[in-house]
N, C-alpha and C positions, 0 to 999 in steps of 0.2 A: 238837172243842171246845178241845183244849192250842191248836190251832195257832191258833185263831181270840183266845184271851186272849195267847198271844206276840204276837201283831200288837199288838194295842190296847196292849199294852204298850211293846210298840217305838214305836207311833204318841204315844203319851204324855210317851214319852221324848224323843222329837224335839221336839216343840211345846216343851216347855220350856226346851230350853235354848236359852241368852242369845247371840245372834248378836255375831261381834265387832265392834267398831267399823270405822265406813269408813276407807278411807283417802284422803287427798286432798295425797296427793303427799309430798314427801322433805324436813325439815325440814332448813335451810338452814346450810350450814358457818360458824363465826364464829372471832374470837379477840380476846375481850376482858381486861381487866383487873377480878380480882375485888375484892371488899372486902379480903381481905388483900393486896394488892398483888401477888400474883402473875398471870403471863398463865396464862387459860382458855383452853384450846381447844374446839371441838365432840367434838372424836373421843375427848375424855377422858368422853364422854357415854353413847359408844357400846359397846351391849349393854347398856343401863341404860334406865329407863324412868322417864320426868321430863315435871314439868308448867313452863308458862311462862308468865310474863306479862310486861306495859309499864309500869313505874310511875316516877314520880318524888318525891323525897323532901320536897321545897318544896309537894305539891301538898296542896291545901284539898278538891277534890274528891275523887273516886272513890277514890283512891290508896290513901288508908289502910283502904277497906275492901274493898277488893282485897288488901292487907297481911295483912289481918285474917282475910279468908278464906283467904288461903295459911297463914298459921300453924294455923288449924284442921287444913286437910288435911295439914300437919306433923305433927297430931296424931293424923290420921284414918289414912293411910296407910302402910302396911306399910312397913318402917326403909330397904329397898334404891330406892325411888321417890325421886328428885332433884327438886330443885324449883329452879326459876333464872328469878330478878327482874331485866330488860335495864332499865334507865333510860332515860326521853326527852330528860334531861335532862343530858348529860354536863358539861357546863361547871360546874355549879353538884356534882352529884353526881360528887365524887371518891372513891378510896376511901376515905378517911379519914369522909367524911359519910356514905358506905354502909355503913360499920360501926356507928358509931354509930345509923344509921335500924336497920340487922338487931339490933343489941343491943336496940334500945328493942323489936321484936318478937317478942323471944325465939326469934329464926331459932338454929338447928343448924348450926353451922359445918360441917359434917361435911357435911349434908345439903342446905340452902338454898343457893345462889351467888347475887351481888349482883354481877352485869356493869356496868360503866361502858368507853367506849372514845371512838373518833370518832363522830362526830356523824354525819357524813353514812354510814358505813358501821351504824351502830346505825337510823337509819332507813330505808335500803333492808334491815336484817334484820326492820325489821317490816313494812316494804310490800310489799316482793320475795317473800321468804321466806318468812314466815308468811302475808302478804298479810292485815294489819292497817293498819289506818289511823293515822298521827299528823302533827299539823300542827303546829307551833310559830306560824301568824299569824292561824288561827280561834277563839283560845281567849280566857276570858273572867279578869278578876281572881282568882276561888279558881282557875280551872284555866287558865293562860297556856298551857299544849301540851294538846291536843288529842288524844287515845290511844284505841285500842280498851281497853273494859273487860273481854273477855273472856279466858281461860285456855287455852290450847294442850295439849294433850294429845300425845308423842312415844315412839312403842316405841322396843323396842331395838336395832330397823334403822335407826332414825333418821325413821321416816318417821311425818307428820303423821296422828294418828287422831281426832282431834275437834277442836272450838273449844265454850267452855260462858261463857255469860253471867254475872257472877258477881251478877246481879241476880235470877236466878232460883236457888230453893235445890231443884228438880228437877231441872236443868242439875248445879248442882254435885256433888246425891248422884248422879246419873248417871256425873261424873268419878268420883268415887271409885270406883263400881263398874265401869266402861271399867278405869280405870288397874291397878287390884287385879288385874282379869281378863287384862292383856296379861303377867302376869309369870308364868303359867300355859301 
């Protein structure tokens, strides 16, 4: 009878717990230019575990609530998790505008990075790389570039472990709890 309640118990224990997230390859080397003006590297990423997205500061669309939901997760997210907003938009977002946009959303200097750099290497980091879409010539008056809305999820190998809709807020508690559990 012991041996038969250890089982069930071991079998109990296994069912529950939380599989990790897939992996879908090695999130892509970069070196941009942050809001404070100093150059980012990728490798200053590395062993840290950080979420990503596309946004740009001019935009009417999506942006700001992509914005909005990254400062949540600032808030939601244990203090060692990075978070870093690439622009689609480098020409118009300099640092100096992407300080002011992270000021207006109460980004953590510390923790949030606000990438801006070349244009054509900023969009092979989202097409290439992440393998996200953004167009600068399908897009409409609120949104003139054209971007994935979703958020990238990156352990601390560097390597890509989800992508989450920020349209869905099942997606997003799912990030939270991927991201919580890779630092584990």
């Amino acid at each position: 009878m012991k041996i038969c309640v250890a089982l069930l118990l071991l079998f109990v224990a296994g069912c529950s717990t939380k599989a990790d997230p897939p992996m879908y390859g090695t999130a892509p080397a970069f070196s941009f230019t942050e809001r404070s003006g100093r150059e980012v590297q990728s490798s200053e990423l590395a062993g840290k575990v950080w979420v990503a997205d596309f946004i740009f500061t001019s935009c009417a669309g999506a942006c700001p609530v992509m914005t909005e939901k990254m400062r949540a997760l600032q808030e939601k997210l244990p203090p060692e998790i990075r978070l870093v907003s690439f622009t689609v938009d480098p020409e118009r977002d300099t640092p100096e505008t992407l300080r002011s946009y992270a000021e207006r959303a109460g980004a953590d200097r510390e923790r949030w990075l606000f990438l801006t750099g070349n244009k054509e290497a900023l969009y092979k980091l989202s097409i290439e790389g992440f393998k996200l879409g953004v167009d600068d010539a399908a897009g409409t008056p609120a949104e003139p570039i054209t971007h994935s809305t979703r958020f990238v999820l990156v352990d601390r190998e560097g390597r890509i472990r989800g992508y989450y809709g920020m349209e869905d807020e099942t997606a997003l508690e799912r990030l939270e709890e991927d991201a919580t559990g890779l630092l584990h």
